[in-house]
N, C-alpha and C positions, 0 to 999 in steps of 0.2 A: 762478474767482478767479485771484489773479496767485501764481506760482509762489515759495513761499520768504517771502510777506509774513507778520509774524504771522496769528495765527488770529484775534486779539482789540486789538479798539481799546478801554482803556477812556477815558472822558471823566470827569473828574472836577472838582469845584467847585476856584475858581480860574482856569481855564482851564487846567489839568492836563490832559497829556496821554498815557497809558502803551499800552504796547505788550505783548498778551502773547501767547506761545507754549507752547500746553499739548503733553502728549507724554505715552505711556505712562510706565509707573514705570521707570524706569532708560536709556530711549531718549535718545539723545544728539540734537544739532541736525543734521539735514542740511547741507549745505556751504552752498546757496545759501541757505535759515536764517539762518543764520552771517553769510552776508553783510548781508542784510537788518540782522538784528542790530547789527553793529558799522556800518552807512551810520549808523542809527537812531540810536546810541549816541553816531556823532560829528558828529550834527547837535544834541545835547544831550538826546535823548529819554532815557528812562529803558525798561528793555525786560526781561521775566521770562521765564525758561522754568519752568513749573510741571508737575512730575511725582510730585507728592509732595503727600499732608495738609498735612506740614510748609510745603512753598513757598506751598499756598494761605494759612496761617493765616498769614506773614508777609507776604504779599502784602498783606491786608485788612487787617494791622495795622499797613504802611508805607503805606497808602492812606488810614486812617483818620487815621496822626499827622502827614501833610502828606510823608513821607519821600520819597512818590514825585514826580518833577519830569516 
C-alpha cells in the first residue's frame, strides 16, 4: 500500500466519501498520517482516526445522520 494513506475508504450513500485511520488505543497519527490527513481535509474530505469504542460508535452515528461529508 502507499505509505501514510488511511487504512479505510468508506463509501457511503449520496456519493459520500470518508476516510478513516484506525490505530491502537491511545497511538497517536504518524507524521506522514498527518499529512495525508490534513491534504485530505483541505481537499474537503472528512477523515477519522479511531482508537477507541467511543470514536467507533460516533463514527457510525455521524455516518448514519449524514454528518460525515
Amino acid at each position: 500500500g502507499n505509505r501514510g494513506v488511511p487504512d479505510r475508504v468508506v463509501l457511503l450513500p449520496g456519493g459520500r466519501t470518508v476516510y478513516v485511520e484506525t490505530k491502537a488505543p491511545g497511538k497517536p497519527l504518524e507524521p506522514l498520517q498527518k499529512k495525508w490527513a490534513k491534504d485530505l481535509r483541505d481537499l474537503g474530505h472528512k477523515v477519522y482516526k479511531i482508537d477507541t469504542l467511543m470514536d467507533i460508535d460516533k463514527f457510525i452515528a455521524e455516518c448514519k445522520g449524514g454528518g460525515a461529508q
